[in-house]
C-alpha positions in Angstrom: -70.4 114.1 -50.5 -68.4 113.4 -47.4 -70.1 111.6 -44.2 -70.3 113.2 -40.8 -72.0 111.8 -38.1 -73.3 109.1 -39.9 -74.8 111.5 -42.6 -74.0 112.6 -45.8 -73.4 115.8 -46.6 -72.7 118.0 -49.3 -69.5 119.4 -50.1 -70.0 123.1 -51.3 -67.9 123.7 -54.5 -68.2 127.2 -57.5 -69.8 126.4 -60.5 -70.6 128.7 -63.2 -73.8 129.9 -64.5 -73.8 127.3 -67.4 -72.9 124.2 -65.3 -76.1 125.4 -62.7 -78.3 125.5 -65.9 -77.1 122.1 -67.3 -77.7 120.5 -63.4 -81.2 122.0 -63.6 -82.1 121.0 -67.2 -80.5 117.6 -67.1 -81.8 117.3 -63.3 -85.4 114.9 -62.7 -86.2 116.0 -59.7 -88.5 119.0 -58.5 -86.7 122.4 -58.1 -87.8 124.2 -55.3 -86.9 127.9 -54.9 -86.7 130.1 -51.5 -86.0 133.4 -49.9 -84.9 134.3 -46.6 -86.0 137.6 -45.9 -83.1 137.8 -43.4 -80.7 137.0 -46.3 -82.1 139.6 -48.2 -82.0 142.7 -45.3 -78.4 141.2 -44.3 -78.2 140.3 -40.8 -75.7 142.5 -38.4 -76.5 145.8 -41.4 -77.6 148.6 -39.1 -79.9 150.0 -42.2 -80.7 148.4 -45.4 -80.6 150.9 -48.6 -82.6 150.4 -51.3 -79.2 149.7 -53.6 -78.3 146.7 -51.4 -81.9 145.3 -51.6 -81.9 145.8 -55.4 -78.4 144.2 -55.6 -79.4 141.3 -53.5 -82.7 140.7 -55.4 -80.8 141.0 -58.7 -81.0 136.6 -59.2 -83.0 136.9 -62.4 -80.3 134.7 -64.2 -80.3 132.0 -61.6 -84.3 132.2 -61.3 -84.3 132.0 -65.4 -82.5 129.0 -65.4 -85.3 127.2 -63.7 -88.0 127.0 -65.9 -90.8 125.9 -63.8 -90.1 125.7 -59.7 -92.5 123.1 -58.4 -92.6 125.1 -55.7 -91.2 128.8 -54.2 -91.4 129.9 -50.6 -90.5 133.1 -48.6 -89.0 132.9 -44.9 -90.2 135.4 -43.2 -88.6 136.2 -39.7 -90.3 135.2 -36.9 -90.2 135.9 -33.0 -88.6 135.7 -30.8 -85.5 136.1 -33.1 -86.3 138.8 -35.7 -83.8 139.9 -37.6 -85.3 142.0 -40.4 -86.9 144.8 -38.5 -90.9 144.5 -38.8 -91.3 147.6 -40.7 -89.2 145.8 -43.7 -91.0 142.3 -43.3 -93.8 143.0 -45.6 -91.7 145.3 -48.1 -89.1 142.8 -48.5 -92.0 139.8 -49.2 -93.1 142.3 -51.7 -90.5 142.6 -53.6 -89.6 138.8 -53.7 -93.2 138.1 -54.6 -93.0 140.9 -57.6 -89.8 139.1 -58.6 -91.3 135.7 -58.4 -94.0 136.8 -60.5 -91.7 139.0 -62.8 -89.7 136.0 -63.9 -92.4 133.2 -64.1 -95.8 135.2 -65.2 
């Protein structure tokens, strides 16, 4: 942690896959889990093809190592800055939904 402004904040750091499953199994508190639908179409991409929305859906290992979320939500974009074009809004919910369900069904 490192303090700025008068709050703490986190300082980001790699870990592997094992050291995220020990901090969620050893971890107390509630996970929560989220997609950004922005995230997922990629911001700035002209066109988003179905490889790169498969690629950046691929997080089954990091949704498996949380057993039981207390709580998952989806960020849709919103006016008046939309960054996912409308067409993809509901697709893209989709297919986090079917993943969400996939992995905890």
């Amino acid at each position: 942690m490192r303090i700025r402004g008068g709050k703490s904040i986190p300082v980001s750091q790699k870990i592997t896959m094992e050291e995220f499953r020990r901090d969620i199994v050893e971890s107390s508190f509630p996970v929560v889990i989220g997609f950004d639908l922005d995230g997922i179409y990629g911001i700035g991409e002209s066109k988003a093809n179905e490889e790169m929305l498969e690629k950046r859906l691929g997080v089954e290992r990091v949704l498996e190592c949380v057993s039981s979320p207390a709580f998952a939500c989806i960020a849709r974009s919103q006016t008046p800055r939309r960054y996912v074009p409308r067409e993809m809004v509901d697709v893209l919910q989709e297919a986090a939904t079917n993943l969400i369900q996939t992995i905890y069904a």
